[in-house]
N, C-alpha and C positions, 0 to 999 in steps of 0.2 A: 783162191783155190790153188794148189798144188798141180804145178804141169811139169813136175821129172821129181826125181828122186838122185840126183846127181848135185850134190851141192859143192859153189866153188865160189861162184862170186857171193858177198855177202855186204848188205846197204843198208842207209840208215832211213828209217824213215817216222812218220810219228806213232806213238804209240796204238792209236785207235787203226792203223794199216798194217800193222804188224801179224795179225794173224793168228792160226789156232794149229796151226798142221805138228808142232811140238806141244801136248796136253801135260807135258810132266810138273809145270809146277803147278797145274790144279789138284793131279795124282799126289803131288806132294803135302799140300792144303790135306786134303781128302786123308792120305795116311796118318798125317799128326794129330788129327782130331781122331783116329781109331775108329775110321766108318772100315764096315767088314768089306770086301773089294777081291772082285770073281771076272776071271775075262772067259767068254764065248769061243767058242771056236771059227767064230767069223771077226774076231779081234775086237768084239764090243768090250768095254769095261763095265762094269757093274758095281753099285757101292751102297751102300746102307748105313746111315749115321748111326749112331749106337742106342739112341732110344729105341730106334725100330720106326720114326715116323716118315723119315724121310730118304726117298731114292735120287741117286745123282746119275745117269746112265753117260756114256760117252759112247756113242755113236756114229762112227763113221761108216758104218757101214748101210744106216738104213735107211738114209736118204736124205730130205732135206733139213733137219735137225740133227746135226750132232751132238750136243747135251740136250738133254731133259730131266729138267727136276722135278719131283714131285714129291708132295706131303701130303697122306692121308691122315683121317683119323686112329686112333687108337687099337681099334678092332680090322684095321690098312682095309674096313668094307665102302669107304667112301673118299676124295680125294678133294682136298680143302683147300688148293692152292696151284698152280703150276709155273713154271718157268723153263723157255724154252732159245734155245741161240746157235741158229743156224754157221755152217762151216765158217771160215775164215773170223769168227769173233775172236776179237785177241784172248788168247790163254790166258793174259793176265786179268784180263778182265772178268774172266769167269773164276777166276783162282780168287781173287779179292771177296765175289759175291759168293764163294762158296766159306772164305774165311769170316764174312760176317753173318751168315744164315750157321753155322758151327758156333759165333759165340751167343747167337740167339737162343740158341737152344742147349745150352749148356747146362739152364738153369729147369732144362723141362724135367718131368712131367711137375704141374704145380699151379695154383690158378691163378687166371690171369684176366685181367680187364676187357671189359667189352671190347674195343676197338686192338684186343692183339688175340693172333692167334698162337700156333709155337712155332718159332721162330722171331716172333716180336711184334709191337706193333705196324699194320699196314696200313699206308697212307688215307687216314679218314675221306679226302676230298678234295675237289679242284684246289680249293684255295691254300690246302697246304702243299700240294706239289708244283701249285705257281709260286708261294713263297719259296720253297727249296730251292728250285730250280732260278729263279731271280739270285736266288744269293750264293749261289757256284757259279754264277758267271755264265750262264744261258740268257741268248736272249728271245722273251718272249714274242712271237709271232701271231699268235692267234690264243683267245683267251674268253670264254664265254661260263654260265653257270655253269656247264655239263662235259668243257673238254679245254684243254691247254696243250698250247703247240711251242716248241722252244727249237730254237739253234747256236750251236757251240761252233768255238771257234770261226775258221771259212767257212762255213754253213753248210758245212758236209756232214756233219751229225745232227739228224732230227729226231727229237724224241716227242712224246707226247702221250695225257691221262687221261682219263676221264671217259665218258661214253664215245668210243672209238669211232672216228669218220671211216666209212665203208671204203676207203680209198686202202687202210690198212689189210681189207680182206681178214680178218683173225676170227672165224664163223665159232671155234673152239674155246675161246675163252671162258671160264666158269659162270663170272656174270656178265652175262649177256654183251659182252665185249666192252665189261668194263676194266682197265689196266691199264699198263704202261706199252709202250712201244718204240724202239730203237731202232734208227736204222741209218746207215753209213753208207754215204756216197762217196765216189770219184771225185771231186767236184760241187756246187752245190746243188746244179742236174744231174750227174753224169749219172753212170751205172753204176747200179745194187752193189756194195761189197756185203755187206751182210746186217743182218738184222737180231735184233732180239724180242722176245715178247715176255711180258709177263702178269699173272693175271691179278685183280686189285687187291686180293690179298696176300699175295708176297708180302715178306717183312720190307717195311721202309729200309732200314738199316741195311740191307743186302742189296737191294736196287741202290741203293745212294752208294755204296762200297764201288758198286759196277759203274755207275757213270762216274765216280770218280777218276778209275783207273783207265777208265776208254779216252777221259778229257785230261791226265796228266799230261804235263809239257815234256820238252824233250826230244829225244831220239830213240829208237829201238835199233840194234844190230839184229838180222835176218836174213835169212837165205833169200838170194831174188829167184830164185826157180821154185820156192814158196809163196811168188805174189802175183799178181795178176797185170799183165803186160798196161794195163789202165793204169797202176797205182804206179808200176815201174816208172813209166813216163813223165806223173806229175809230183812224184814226193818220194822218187827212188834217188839214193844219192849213194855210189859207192865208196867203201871202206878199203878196203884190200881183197883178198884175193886165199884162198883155204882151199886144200885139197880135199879131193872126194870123201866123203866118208858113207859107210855103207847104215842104211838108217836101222832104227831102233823098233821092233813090232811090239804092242802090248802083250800080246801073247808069251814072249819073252820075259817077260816082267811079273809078271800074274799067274797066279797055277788055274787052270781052267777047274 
């Protein structure tokens, strides 16, 4: 999370600690695919892909999710899907998942197989998202008919499908808390930097897009008065050194 708006020192750290406090290149994502895009007067963003099924919101100001996605049906009387990623999730991480849920549905309206809905197919079952996740380089931890548990890298990223252990808390899930779940530690105990949710019928191809870009290697350059004095300590490493600049409001950007 964001503790000033004075930016000066800037550090490198991994990808998945990098943060959400700059949305422009998911706002970027979002205008290339020609979703309609409306900011609030409390600096939300708003955006609608161009079928009409699907809502991207950006949210800072409403509390503890800042994006929510959602797809309804047809008649937008019913909601077939959702995805949700609390502050601090890397920008690009949701810029990635929103460039693959865009080429999912590129091809809507049109019919489509049992096991997809629009946006693409959603992962049928445990056993395919313990094969996924075995073959990106997760390792599995916990693995039974109903639920799979994975950790990347330092074992600060745990994700995990299937009928959700009640430790995830996700009471809102469509079905019955079946889905995916992300969530990025300090450390492989430490404290929450942020999480994601999503529910079992998201398209595969968008959730795969997102773990991919939270588990690329590398370095990320970022403001340290963007990070949280935790991540600073264990995976802040400085670069140089940038004068202040004065930040940039959505509202700015966007005609209400």
């Amino acid at each position: 999370m964001s503790v000033g708006r004075s930016h000066s020192v800037v550090v490198s750290v991994p990808p998945r600690f990098a943060g959400g406090v700059d949305a422009e290149p998911a706002f970027e994502v979002i205008r290339a695919g020609g979703w309609s895009m409306v900011a609030d007067p409390a600096a939300n963003v708003h955006a609608r892909h161009p079928g009409g099924l699907v809502y991207a919101g950006w949210l800072p100001a409403a509390g503890v999710w800042t994006w929510r996605i959602r797809c309804t049906d047809g008649l937008r009387t019913s909601v077939l899907w959702t995805a949700d990623f609390s502050d601090d999730v890397p920008t690009a991480a949701v810029a990635a998942y929103l460039g693959a849920l865009a080429d999912g549905l590129r091809d809507e309206p049109g019919p489509r197989p049992p096991e997809a809905g629009p946006g693409g197919p959603f992962c049928p079952d445990v056993a395919a998202a313990h094969a996924h996740l075995a073959a990106t380089g997760w390792e599995i931890r916990e693995l039974n008919g109903r639920f799979v548990e994975a950790r990347h890298g330092e074992g600060d990223l745990l994700v995990a499908y299937g009928v959700l252990a009640p430790k995830w808390h996700i009471p809102w899930m469509l079905r019955v808390g079946s889905g995916w779940a992300v969530l990025c530690t300090v450390g492989r105990d430490g404290p929450e930097v942020w999480r994601a949710v999503f529910d079992g019928d998201a398209p595969m191809a968008a959730v795969a897009a997102f773990l991919a870009a939270a588990t690329a290697p590398g370095a990320v350059a970022c403001y340290a008065d963007s990070l949280s004095s935790d991540v600073l300590a264990r995976h802040g490493e400085r670069t140089r050194l940038r004068p202040s600049r004065p930040a940039t409001y959505p509202r700015e950007r966007f005609p209400s």
